[in-house]
C-alpha positions in Angstrom: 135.9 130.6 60.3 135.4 131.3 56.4 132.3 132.1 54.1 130.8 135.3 53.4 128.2 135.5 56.5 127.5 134.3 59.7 124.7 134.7 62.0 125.0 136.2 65.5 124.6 132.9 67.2 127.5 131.4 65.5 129.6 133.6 66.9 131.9 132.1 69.3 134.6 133.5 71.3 137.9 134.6 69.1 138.5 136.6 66.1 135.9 136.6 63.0 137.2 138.1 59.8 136.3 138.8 56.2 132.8 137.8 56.5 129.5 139.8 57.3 127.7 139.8 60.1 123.6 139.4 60.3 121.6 139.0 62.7 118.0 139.3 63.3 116.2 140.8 64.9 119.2 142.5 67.2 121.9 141.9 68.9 122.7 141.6 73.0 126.3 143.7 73.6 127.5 142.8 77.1 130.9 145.1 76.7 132.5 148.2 74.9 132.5 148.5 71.2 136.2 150.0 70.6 137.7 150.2 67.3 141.0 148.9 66.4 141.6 152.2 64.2 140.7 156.2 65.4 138.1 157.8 63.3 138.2 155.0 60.5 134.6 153.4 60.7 131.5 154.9 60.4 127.4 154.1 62.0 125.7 154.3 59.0 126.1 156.7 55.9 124.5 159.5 53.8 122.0 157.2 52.2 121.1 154.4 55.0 120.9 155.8 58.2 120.6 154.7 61.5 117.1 155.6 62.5 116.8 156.3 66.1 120.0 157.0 68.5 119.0 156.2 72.6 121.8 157.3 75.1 121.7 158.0 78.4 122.0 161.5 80.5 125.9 160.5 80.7 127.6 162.4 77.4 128.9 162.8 73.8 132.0 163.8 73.1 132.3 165.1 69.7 136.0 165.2 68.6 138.2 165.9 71.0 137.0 169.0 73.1 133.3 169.2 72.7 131.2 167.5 75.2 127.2 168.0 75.2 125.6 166.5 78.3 122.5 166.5 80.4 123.3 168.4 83.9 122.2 167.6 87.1 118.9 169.9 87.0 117.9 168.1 83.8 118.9 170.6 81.0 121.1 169.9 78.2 124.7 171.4 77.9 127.1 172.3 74.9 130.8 172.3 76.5 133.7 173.2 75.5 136.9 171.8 77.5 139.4 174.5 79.0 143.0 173.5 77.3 145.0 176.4 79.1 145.3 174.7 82.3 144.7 171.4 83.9 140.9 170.3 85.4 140.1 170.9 89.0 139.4 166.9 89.4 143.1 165.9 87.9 144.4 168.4 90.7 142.5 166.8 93.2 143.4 163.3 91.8 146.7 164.2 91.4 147.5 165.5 95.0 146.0 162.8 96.7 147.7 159.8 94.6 151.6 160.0 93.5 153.2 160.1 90.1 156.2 158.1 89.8 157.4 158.5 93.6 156.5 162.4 93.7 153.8 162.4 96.5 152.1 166.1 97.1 150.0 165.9 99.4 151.6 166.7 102.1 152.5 169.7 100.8 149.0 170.8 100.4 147.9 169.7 103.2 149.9 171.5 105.1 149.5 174.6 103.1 145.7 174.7 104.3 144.7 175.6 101.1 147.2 178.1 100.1 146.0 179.4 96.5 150.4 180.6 95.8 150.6 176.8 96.9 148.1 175.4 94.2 149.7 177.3 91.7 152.7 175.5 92.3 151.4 172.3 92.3 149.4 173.1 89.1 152.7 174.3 87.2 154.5 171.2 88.6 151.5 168.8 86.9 151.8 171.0 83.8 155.4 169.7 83.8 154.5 166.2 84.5 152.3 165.9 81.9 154.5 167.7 79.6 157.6 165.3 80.1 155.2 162.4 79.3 153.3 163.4 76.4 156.0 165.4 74.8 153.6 168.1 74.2 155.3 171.5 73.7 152.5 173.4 75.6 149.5 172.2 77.7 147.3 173.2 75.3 148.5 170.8 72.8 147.7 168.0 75.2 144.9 165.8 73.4 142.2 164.5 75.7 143.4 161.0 75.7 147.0 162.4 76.5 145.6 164.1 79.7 143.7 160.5 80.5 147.0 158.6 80.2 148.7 160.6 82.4 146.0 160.3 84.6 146.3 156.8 84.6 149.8 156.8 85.7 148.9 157.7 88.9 149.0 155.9 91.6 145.4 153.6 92.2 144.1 155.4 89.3 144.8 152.9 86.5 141.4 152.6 85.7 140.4 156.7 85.4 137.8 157.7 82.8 137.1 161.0 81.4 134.5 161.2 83.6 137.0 161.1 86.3 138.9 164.2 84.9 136.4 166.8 83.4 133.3 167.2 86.2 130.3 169.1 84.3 129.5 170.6 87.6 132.7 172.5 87.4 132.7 175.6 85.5 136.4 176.2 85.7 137.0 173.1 83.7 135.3 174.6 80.2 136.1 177.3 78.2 132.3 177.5 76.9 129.0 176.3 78.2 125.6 176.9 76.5 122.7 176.1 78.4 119.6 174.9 76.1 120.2 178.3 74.7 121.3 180.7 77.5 124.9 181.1 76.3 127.5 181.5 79.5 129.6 182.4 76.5 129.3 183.2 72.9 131.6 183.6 69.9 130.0 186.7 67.8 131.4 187.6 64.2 132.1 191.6 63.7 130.7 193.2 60.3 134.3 193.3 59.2 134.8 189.5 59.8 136.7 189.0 63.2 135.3 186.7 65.7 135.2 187.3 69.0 134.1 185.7 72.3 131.8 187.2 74.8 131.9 185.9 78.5 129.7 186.7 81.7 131.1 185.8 85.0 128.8 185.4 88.2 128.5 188.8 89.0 127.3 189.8 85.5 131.0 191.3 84.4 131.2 191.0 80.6 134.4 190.2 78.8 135.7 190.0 75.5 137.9 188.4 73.5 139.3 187.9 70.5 139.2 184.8 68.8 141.4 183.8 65.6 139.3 183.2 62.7 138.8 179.6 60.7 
């Protein structure tokens, strides 16, 4: 198809390109909008905007470890993903479906539990996802890395994010502010160092340092 517009009825199914699309007064989506290129396009710019935004309570993801979602009491959450180990949900995943042959579950099931025995099986998941990604550490392991190995698992071909990083599960994220009450909080020093301040359930405060931008 050629010119240099169509409307949205024309549209059949295929491939339309080099022309603009109109249509008027919206348009009906019945599937994903995916690009073909990461972090290419952009929804409107500095001088025409888009003027109102609706999602759901679901989530945004905003690059590849900030997450800001509505919890299950209703209030809105900034997250920040934990990168130093794997998410409870991909242990859970991962013990009750094999990777490549390797089953574990047996072995945790029969460990009743045992937290030396989780370990074990976290560090071995660490590895598999290492060998696969090629990462050097699991904290260089992108978001849709951790996702594709997830997917590799047995039954689990079609895993979402959702699947992996639970909002319910405070383990999984290294930071969580709470429409304003901050679980933890990155302050800057009068001298210029950052660091972050974390409260665990029994009120314990802990600090650490955090290198700066």
């Amino acid at each position: 198809m050629s010119g240099t517009g169509i409307k949205g009825n024309q549209i059949a199914d295929g491939t339309v390109q080099g022309v603009d699309i109109d249509w008027d007064p919206s348009l009906t989506m019945k599937g994903h909008i995916i690009p073909d290129t990461n972090a290419a396009y952009d929804l409107g710019n500095a001088e025409y905007k888009i003027r109102h935004l609706f999602l759901s309570d679901n989530s945004l993801w905003i690059g590849d470890d900030h997450k800001v979602d509505v919890a299950s009491d209703g209030k809105k959450r900034s997250r920040r993903r934990k990168k130093t180990t794997i998410p409870k949900s991909l242990l859970t995943l991962r013990t009750a479906n094999a990777h490549s042959g390797n089953d574990l579950s047996t072995a945790v099931t029969s460990g009743g539990g045992n937290p030396a025995l989780e370990v074990d099986q976290v560090s071995t998941i660490i590895g598999e996802i290492l060998a696969l990604t090629g990462a050097a550490a699991i904290e260089d392991v992108t978001l849709v890395q951790m996702l594709q190995y997830t997917q590799t698992l047995e039954g689990q071909g079609s895993a979402s994010v959702e699947d992996l990083y639970n909002p319910e599960e405070m383990d999984d994220w290294e930071e969580v502010v709470e429409e304003g009450v901050a679980h933890a909080v990155v302050l800057v020093s009068p001298g210029g160092l950052m660091f972050q301040i974390t409260v665990d359930d029994a009120g314990n405060l802990s600090t650490t340092s955090v290198p700066t931008p």
